[in-house]
Structures are given as C-alpha cells and as structure tokens.
C-alpha positions in Angstrom: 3.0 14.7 18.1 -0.3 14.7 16.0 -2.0 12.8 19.0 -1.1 15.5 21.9 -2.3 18.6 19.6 -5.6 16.3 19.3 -6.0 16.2 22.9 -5.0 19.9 23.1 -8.0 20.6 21.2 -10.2 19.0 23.9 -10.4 22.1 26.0 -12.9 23.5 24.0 -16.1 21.6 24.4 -17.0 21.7 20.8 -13.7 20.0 19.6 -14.3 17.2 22.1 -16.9 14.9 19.7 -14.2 15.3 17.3 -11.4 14.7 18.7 -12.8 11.5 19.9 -14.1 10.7 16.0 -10.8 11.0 15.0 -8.9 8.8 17.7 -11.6 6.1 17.3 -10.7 5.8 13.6 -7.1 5.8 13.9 -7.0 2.9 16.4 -9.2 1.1 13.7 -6.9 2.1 11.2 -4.4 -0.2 12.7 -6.1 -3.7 12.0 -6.4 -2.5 8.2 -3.3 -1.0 7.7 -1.2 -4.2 8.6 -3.6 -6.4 7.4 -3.3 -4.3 4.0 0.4 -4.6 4.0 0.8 -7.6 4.2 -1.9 -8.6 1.7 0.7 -6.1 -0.8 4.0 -7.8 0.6 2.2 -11.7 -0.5 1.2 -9.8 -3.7 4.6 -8.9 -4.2 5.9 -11.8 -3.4 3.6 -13.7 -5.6 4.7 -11.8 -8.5 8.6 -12.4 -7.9 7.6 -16.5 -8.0 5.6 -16.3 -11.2 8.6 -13.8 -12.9 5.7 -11.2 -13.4 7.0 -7.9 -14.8 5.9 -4.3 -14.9 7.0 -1.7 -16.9 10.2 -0.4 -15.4 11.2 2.3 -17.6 9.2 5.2 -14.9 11.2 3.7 -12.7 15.1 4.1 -13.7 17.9 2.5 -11.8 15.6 0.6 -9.1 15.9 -2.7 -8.2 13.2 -5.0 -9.5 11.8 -6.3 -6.4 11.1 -2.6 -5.4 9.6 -1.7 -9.2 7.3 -4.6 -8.3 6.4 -3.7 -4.7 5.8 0.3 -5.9 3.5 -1.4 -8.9 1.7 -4.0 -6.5 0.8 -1.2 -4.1 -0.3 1.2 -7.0 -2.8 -1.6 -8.8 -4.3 -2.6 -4.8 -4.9 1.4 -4.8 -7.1 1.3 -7.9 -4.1 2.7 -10.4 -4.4 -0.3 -12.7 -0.9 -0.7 -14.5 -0.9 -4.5 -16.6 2.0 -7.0 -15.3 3.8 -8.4 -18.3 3.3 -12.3 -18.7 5.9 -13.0 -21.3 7.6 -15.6 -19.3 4.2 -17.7 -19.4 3.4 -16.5 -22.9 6.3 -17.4 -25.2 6.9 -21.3 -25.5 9.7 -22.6 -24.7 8.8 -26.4 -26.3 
C-alpha cells in the first residue's frame, strides 16, 4: 500500500528524487533486517542453552522463551537490561 502512494507521488517532478531515495533504502533494508533477525533469534537461542535469565516481573504471565526474545531484541537495540547468571554463579560442588 505504502509503495503505490510512493509511486503516486512521482507525478510531480519534485517528489521524483525522493521517491526514488526512499525505495533504494527499503530494498537495502531487506539484507539487514533478516540478517538482524536472525543475529536476535541465535542470541535468543544462546541464552535458552546457557539458562540465562532476565528480569520477568515487566513482563507478567509470558512464557520465558518470549521474556527472553523481547529482552534480546531490547539489549541489540541499545536498551541495556543485565541477564541474570545465577545458574553459572552459585556452586553446585
């Protein structure tokens, strides 16, 4: 839908650079967007195997694998939220 209004805006000459700006970029947003979700969905999946666990209590009633897919995608945006180690920290000898 967003595409068509884009070309739409073609028919005025000024819109034309821009229009072509912004379809250039979303065709490149492509590569990095599944390349970026799967670099969160290893992440994730990393965590699970090494019983890494976030804080859960913002997130009531969700399934853990989702608490830790919501908190992998928030650290890779910059939101830094600590991972609890306490499986690796206690000893069990």
């Amino acid at each position: 839908m967003m595409i068509k209004i884009l070309y739409f805006l073609r028919v005025f000459e000024q819109f034309g650079a821009l229009v072509q700006m912004l379809l250039t970029t979303m065709t490149g947003l492509v590569n990095f967007m599944i390349f970026f979700a799967l670099s969160v969905g290893f992440f994730t999946v990393s965590h699970c195997m090494l019983q890494v666990t976030f804080d859960a209590t913002s997130y009531p009633s969700v399934n853990l694998l989702i608490v830790i897919l919501i908190e992998t995608f928030r650290n890779s945006i910059g939101d830094a939220d600590l991972p609890s180690y306490d499986v690796w920290t206690t000893s069990s000898l």
